[in-house]
KOLFILO-854990 format. One record per residue (C-alpha): residue in one letter; x, y negated, z negated. Coordinates in steps of 0.2 Angstrom, whole numbers, padded with zeros to 4 digits, m for minus. Layout:
REM KOLFILO-854990
+---+-------+-------+-------+
| r |     u |     v |     w |
+---+-------+-------+-------+
| A |     X |     Y |     Z |
...
+---+-------+-------+-------+
REM end
This chain:
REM KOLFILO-854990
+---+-------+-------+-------+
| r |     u |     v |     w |
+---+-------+-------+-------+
| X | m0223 |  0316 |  0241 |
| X | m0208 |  0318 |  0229 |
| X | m0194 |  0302 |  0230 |
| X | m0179 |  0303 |  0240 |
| X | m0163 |  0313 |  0232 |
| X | m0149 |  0300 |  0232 |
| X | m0140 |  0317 |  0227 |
| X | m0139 |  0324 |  0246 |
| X | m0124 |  0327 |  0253 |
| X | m0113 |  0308 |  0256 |
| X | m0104 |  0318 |  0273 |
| X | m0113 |  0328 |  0283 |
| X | m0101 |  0336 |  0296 |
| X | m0103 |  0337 |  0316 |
| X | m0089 |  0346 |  0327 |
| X | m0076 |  0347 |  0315 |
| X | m0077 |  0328 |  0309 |
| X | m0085 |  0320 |  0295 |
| X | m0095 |  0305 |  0297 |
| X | m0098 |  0295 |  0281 |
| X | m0116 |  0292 |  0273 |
| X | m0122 |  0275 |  0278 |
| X | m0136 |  0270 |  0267 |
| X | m0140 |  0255 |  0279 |
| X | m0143 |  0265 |  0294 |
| X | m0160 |  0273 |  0286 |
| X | m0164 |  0255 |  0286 |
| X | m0181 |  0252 |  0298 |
| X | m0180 |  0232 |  0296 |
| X | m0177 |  0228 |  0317 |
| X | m0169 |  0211 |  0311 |
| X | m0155 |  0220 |  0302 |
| X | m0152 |  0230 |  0315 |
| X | m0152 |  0216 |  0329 |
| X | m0139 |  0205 |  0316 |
| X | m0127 |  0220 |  0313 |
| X | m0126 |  0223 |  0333 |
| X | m0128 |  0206 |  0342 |
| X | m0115 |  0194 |  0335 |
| X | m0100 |  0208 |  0340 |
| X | m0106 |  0212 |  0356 |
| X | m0098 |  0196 |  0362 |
| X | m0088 |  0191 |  0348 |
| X | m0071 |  0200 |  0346 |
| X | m0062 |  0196 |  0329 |
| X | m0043 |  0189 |  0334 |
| X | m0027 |  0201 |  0332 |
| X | m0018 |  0192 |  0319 |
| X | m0002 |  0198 |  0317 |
| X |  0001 |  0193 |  0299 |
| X |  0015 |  0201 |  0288 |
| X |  0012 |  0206 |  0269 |
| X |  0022 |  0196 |  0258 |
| X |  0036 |  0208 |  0250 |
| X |  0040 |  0205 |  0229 |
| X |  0058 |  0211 |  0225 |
| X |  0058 |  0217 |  0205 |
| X |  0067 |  0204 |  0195 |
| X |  0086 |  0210 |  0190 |
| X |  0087 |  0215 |  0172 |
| X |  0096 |  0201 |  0166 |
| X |  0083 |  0187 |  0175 |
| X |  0071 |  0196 |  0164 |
| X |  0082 |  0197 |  0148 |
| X |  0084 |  0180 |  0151 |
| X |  0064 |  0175 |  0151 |
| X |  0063 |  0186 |  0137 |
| X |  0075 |  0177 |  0126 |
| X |  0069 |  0159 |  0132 |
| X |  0052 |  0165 |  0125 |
| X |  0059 |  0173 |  0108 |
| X |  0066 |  0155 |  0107 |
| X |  0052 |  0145 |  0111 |
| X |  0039 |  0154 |  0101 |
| X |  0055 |  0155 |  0084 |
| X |  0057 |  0137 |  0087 |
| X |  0039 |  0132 |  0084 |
| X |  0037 |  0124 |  0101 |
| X |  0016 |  0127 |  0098 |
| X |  0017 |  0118 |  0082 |
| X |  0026 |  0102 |  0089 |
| X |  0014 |  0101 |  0103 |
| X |  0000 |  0100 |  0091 |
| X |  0007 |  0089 |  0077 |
| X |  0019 |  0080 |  0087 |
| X |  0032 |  0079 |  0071 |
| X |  0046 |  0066 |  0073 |
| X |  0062 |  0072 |  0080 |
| X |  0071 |  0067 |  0065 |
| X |  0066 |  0059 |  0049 |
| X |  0076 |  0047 |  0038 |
| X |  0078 |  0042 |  0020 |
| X |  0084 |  0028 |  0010 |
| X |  0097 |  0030 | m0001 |
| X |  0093 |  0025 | m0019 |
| X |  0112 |  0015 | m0024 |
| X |  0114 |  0007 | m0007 |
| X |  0099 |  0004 |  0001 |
| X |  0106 |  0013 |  0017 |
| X |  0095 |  0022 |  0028 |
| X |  0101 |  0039 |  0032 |
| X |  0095 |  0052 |  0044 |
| X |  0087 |  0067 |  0038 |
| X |  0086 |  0082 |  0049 |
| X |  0076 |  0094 |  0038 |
| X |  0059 |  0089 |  0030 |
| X |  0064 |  0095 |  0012 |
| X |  0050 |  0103 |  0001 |
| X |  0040 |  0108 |  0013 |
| X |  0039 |  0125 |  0021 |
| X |  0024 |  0122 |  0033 |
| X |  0032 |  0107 |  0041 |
| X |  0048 |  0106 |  0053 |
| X |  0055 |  0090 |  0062 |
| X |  0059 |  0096 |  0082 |
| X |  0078 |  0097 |  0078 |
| X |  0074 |  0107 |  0064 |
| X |  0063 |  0120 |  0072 |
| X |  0074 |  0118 |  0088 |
| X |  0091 |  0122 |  0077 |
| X |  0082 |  0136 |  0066 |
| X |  0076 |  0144 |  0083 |
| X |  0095 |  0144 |  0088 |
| X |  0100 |  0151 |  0074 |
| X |  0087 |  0166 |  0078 |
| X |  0092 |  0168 |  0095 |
| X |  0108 |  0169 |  0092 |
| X |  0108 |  0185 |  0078 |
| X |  0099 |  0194 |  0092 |
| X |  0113 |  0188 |  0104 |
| X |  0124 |  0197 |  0091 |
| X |  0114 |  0212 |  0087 |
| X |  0114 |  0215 |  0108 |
| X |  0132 |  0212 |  0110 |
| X |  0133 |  0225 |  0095 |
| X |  0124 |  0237 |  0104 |
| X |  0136 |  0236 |  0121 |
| X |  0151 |  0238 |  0110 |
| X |  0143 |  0256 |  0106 |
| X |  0145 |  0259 |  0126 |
| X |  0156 |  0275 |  0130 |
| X |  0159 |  0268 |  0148 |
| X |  0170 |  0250 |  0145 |
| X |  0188 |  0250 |  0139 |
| X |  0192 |  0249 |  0122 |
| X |  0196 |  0231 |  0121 |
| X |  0181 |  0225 |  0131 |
| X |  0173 |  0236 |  0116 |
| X |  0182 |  0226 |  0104 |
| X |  0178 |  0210 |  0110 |
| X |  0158 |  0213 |  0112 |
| X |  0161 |  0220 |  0091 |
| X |  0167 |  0207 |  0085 |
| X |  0160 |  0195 |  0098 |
| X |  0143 |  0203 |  0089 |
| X |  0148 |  0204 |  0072 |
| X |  0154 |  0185 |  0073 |
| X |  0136 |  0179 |  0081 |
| X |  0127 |  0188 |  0067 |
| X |  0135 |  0183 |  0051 |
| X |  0137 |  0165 |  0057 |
| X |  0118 |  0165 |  0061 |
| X |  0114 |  0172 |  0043 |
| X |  0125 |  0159 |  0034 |
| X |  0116 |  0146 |  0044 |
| X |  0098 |  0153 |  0041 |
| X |  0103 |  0156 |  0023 |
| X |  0110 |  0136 |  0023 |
| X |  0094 |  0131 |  0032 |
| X |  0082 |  0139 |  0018 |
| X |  0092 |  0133 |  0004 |
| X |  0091 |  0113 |  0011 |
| X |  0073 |  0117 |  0016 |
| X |  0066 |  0124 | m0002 |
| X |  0079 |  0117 | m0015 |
| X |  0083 |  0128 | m0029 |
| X |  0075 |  0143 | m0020 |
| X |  0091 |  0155 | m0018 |
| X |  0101 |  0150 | m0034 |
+---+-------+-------+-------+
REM end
C-alpha cells in the first residue's frame, strides 16, 4: 500500500464553501476525540469585552530628541565610566606652593577621561550637530528671512564655538600635539 500524500488538496470544496484540511480529524484515537468535544459541551468561554491598547507615533521632535540624548551619551563615554568608574575630577599639586588644584582633564592620556571630561567633550559634540541642524533650517525656502538669519548664524556660532572647544580640549588633553 503506498503512504499517504501529505500533497492532496488542503480545501476541499462542498456547496460553494471551503472547508479547511484538518489533519486531526483523520485521527482514530476515541480519547482525542472525547477531550476535543466534552469539555465545550458545557463549558462556554466568557465574552470579554477587552479593547486593544492603541500606540500614537512619537512626534518628530520626541524622537530627535531621544536621538540626540543618545548621540550624547554614547560621545560622552557613559559605557566607559560605568565600567572603570573614573573620578569625577582629578587634582594636582602645585610644585612652588604646595596647593592642591583641581584638574578636569587627565593630561597624557588618550584612553582615559575623568566624567566631567567626557561629560563636557560630549557637549561639545552635541552641540556642532545642534549647529550643523540649525544650518540646515536656515536653508528653508518657507521661514522669513530673518528667522533664516537667525538659525545661520545661530548655526554657524554653535559650530565654530564647538571646534574651538574640541580643538582647546585636544590640545590640553595630548600637550604639544597641534603646535
Amino acid at each position: 500500500m503506498p503512504p499517504k500524500s501529505e500533497t492532496h488538496a488542503s480545501s476541499a470544496t462542498t456547496g460553494g464553501t471551503t472547508a479547511q484540511f484538518d489533519p486531526a480529524s483523520d485521527s482514530i484515537d476515541l480519547m482525542f476525540h472525547i477531550l476535543k468535544v466534552l469539555p465545550f459541551s458545557f463549558l462556554r468561554p466568557p465574552r470579554l469585552r477587552l479593547k486593544l491598547p492603541t500606540f500614537t507615533l512619537p512626534s518628530a521632535m520626541t524622537v530627535y530628541s531621544l536621538i540626540l540624548l543618545t548621540y550624547f551619551m554614547v560621545v560622552s563615554g557613559i559605557v566607559y565610566d560605568v565600567i572603570v568608574e573614573p573620578p569625577g575630577i582629578g587634582s594636582t599639586q602645585d610644585r612652588f606652593t604646595g596647593a592642591v588644584k583641581p584638574v578636569v582633564f587627565l593630561p597624557g592620556r588618550v584612553n582615559g577621561q575623568y566624567i566631567i571630561e567626557g561629560l563636557s567633550s560630549g557637549f561639545m559634540f552635541v552641540l556642532g550637530g545642534v549647529g550643523i541642524v540649525l544650518l540646515d533650517l536656515a536653508l528653508d525656502k518657507n521661514r522669513a528671512k530673518s528667522v533664516k538669519v537667525s538659525y545661520a548664524s545661530a548655526g554657524v556660532a554653535s559650530v565654530v564655538i564647538s571646534y574651538v572647544m574640541s580643538m582647546l580640549f585636544v590640545r590640553i588633553k595630548i600637550p604639544g600635539y597641534l603646535r
